[in-house]
C-alpha positions in Angstrom: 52.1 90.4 131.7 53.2 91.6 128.0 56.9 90.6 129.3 55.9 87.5 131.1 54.6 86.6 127.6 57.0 88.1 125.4 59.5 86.1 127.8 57.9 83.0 127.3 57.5 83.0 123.4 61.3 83.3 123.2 62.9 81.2 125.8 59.9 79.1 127.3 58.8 78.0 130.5 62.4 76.0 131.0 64.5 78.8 130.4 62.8 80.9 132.9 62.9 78.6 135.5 66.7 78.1 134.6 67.3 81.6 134.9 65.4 82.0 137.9 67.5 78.7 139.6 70.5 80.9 138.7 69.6 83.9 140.3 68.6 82.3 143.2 71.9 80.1 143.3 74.0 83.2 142.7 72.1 85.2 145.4 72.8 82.0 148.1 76.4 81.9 147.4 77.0 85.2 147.7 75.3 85.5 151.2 77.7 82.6 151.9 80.7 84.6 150.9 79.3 87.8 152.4 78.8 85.9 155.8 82.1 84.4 155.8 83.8 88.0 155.1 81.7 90.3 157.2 81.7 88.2 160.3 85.0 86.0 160.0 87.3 83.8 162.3 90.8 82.8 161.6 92.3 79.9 162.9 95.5 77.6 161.3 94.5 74.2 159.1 96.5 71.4 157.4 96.7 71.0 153.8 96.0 67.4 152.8 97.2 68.2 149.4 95.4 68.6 145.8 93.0 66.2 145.2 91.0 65.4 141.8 86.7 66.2 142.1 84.1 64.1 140.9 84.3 65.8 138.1 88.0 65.6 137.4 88.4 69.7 138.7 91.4 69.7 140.9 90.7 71.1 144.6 93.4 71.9 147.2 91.5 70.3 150.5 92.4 71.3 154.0 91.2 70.0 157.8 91.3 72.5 160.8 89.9 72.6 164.2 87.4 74.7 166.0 86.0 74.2 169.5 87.5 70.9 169.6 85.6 69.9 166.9 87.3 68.9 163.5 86.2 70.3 159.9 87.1 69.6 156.6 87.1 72.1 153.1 88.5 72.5 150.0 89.5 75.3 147.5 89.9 75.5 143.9 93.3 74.6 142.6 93.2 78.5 141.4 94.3 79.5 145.2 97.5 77.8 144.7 98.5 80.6 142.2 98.6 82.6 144.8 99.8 80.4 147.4 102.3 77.5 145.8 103.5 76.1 149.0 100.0 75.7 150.4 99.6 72.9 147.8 102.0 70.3 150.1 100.7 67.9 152.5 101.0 69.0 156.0 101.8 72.5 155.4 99.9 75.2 157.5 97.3 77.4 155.5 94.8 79.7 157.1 91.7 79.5 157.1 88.9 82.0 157.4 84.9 80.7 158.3 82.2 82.5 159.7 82.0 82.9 163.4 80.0 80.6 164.7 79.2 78.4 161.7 82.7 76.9 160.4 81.6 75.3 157.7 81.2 77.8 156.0 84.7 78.5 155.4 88.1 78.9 152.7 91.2 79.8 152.3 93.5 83.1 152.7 96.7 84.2 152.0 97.2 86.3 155.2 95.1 87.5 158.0 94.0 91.0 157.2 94.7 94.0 159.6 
């Protein structure tokens, strides 16, 4: 209880529930990120180019299909440092999601062995 209080006192009742929001959203995300690499598919997708975010972040966004069933996702403009022709409309990139759940997916360079 002495660091509940001592906790309070310095950062209130806002800032723990902050920190706590962050934990919680780090720990989510990185369950995503471990599901998608731990149990991953690979199939081709389409780049549909860089397109600006709500927030005026740049995002490379890609379609692909699975199961007959079309998906869409986007990466930051970060991946194109690593892959400069992905960045052209129509090109192929690949795309790894977790098996069974593709919407949970990204980009890669190259299928690992």
């Amino acid at each position: 209880m002495k660091v509940i209080d001592f906790l309070v006192k310095k950062i209130g009742w806002g800032g723990i529930i902050a920190i706590i929001l962050f934990i919680l959203i780090y720990a989510y995300m990185s369950i995503k990120v471990h599901n998608r690499t731990s149990n991953s598919a690979y199939v081709n997708g389409i780049s549909l180019g860089v397109q600006k975010g709500v927030k005026g972040s740049y995002y490379l966004h890609y379609s692909f299909n699975v199961d007959n069933n079309s998906y869409e996702g986007n990466v930051t403009t970060d991946f194109c440092k690593v892959c400069p022709k992905c960045a052209i409309v129509g090109d192929t990139v690949i795309v790894r999601y977790e098996n069974g759940n593709p919407q949970n997916n990204d980009l890669v360079v190259k299928i690992p062995e």
